[in-house]
N, C-alpha and C positions, 0 to 999 in steps of 0.2 A: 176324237182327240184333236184334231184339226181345227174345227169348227172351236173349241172348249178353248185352245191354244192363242186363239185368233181373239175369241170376242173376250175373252178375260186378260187380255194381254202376257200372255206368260200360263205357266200350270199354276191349274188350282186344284185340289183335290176335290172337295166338296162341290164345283161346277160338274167336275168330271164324274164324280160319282151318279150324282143325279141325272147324269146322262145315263149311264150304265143301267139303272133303276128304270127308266124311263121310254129310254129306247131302245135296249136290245134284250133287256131279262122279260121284257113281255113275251119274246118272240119265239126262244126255246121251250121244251120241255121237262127236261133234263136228261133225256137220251141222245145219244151219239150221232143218230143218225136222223138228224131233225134242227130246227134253226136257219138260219140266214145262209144261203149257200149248198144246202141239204144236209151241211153237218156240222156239228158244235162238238170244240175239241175239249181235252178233260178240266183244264185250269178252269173252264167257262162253266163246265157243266158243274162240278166242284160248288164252285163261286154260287152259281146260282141257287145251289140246293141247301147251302148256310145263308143267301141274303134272302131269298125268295118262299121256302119249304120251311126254316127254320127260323127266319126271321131275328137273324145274329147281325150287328150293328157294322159297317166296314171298319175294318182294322181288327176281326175276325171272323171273318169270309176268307180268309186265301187259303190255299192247300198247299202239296206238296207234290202236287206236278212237277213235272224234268220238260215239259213241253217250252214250245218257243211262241207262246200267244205274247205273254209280255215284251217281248223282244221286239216284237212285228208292232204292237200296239206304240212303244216307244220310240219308234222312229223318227216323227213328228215334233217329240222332246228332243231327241239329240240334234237336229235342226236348228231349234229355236236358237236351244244354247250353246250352240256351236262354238261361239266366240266366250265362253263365260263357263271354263270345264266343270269347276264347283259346284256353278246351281245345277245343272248339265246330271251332272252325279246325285245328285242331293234330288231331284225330281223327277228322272230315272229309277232310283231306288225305291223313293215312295210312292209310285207307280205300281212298279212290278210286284211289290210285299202287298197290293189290294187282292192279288188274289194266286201269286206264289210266294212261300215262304222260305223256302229251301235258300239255306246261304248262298249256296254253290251258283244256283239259276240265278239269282240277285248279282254277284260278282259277274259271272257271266255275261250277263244281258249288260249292266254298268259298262266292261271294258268294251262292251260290244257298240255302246250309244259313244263313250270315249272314242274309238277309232272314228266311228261315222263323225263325229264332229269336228276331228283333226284333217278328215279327207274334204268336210264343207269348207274349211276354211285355203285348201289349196293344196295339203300333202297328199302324196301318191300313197299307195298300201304296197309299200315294199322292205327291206331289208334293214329300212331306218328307221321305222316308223316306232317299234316296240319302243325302241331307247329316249323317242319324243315323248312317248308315255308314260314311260320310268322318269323323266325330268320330273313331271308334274305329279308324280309319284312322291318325290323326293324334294318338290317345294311344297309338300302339306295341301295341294290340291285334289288329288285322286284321293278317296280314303280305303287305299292300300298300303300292308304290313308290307316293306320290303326291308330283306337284308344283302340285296345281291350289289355287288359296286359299281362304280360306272359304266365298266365292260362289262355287267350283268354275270358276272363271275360270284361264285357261291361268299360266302363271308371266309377269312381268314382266322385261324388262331389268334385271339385276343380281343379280337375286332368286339367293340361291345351293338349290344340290341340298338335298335332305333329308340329315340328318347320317344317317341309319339307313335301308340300301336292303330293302325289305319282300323275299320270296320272289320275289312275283310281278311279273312287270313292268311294270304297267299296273292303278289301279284301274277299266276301263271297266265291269270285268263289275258294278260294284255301283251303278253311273249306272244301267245299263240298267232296273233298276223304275221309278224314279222317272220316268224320260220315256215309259217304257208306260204309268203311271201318267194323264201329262200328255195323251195319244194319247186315254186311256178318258175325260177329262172335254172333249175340246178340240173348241166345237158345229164346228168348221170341216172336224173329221178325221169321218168320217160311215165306217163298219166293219160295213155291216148286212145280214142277220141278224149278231151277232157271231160266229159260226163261223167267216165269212169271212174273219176274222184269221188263221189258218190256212193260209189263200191266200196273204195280207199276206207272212208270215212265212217259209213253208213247209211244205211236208208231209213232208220227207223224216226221217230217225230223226235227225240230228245234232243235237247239243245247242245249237249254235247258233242253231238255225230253231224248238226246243221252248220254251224259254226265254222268247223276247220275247211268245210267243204266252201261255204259261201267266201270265205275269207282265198283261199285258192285260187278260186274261178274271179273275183273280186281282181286280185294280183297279176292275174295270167292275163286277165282284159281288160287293165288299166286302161284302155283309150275302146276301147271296144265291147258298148254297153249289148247290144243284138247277143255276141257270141256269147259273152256273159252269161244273158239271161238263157237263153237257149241250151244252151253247158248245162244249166242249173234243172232248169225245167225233164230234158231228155234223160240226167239220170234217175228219175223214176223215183219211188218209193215217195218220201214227203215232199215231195217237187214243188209245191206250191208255196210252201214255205222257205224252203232252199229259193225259191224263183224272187220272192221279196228281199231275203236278206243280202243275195248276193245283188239285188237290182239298186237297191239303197247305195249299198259300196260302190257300183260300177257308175250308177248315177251321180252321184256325188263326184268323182272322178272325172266324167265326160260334161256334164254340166248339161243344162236339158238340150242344147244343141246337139249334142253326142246321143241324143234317143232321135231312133228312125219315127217320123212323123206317125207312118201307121199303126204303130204302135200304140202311139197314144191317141190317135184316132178310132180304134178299135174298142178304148175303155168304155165299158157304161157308164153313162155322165161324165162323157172325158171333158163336156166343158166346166161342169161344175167342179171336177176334179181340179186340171187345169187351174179355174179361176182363184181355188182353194192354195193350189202350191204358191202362186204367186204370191199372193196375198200373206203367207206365212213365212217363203221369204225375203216378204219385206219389213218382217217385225225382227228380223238378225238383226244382230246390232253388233259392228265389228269395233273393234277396239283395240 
């Protein structure tokens, strides 16, 4: 995605696809326990078995996985477009529909590249963040259906519908930081070791149970990307993907000065990695 980001200036779908084709549908099988890493998770193996077994065109390839591959894969999108929520939303979306279709995971992963992109640009993931989202909500940027009013208060009697109904049907998934947010500062909500968040939430792969957690642990270590990841990783179950999503937030936050050196010294090809991030972003464009 990086690479595809970088030398096409921006997303392309049909670069990216033919990566996918190219360089990683050779490599599974279409079993679980097999692929890049020693396992390929279901949105992939899915994907694979409609482009690769069955030889169906992209744009139907994607399933109805609840997993968080697209989420993880769009990272790199919500970067770019950091500065520009629109296109930001608009190639996020068509991203994640290559190979889930579920509305739900689509809105999801969307508010989910929305926050990342609002934390590149310099806001914290705390208690105000929803309401930044709901703005852009509410100037026809996000394409979300909202009826809730400034104070994110239900509609009143009389109150008519929005003139312009957004894609998705519900803004919840872009509340959800802000009351994670609320959870990490609240002395009443006690989450300890924070791991346990994990518990809180779930352990299972669905993007629903990944989410509130990353967002949490994200909030709790606004300046403190180590305890973040570590948070994430130690509660167990899909930790590896909790370990990305909340690493993105917490980085994004701390800025790469705020990651302990060995860390990224320990990556495989952390220089090509490294040489990768820089490089993408220098293609932000703030505005």
């Amino acid at each position: 995605m990086i690479r595809s980001l970088i030398e096409c200036g921006g997303y392309d779908a049909e670069d990216f696809c033919r990566r996918m084709d190219e360089e990683l549908f050779p490599l599974p099988d279409g079993t679980p326990v097999n692929g890049p890493g020693g396992y390929t998770s279901q949105s992939i193996r899915e994907t694979w078995r409609r482009r690769v077994q069955q030889k169906l065109p992209w744009g139907q390839a994607g399933g109805h996985a609840d997993t968080t591959e697209a989420v993880e894969r769009v990272l790199a999108i919500a970067v770019r477009y950091a500065y520009q929520p629109e296109q930001l939303a608009a190639a996020v979306s068509a991203n994640t529909t290559l190979t889930q279709t579920d509305e739900t995971v689509v809105s999801m992963t969307v508010a989910y590249g929305a926050v990342l992109g609002l934390l590149v640009q310099g806001h914290t993931l705390d208690t105000s963040l929803s309401g930044k989202l709901m703005d852009l909500v509410k100037s026809g940027v996000l394409p979300f259906h909202a009826v809730t009013g400034d104070d994110l208060q239900p509609p009143r009697p009389g109150d008519p519908d929005p003139p312009r109904a957004g894609r998705f049907a519900s803004p919840d998934a872009l509340l959800t930081p802000s009351y994670m947010a609320a959870a990490a500062v609240d002395p009443g909500i006690h989450i300890e070791p924070a791991w346990r968040v994990s518990i809180v939430y779930g352990m299972p792969c669905a993007i629903y149970h990944q989410l509130p957690a990353a967002y949490y642990l994200a909030a709790r270590f606004c300046d403190d990307f180590k305890s973040a990841v570590l948070h994430a990783i130690n509660g167990g179950g899909q930790n590896q993907a909790r370990a990305i999503l909340t690493g993105a937030l917490a980085g994004a936050q701390t800025g790469l000065s705020g990651i302990p050196q060995y860390l990224l010294d320990g990556l495989d090809d952390s220089a090509v990695l490294g040489k990768l991030a820089v490089e993408l972003s220098a293609s932000v464009n703030p505005v």
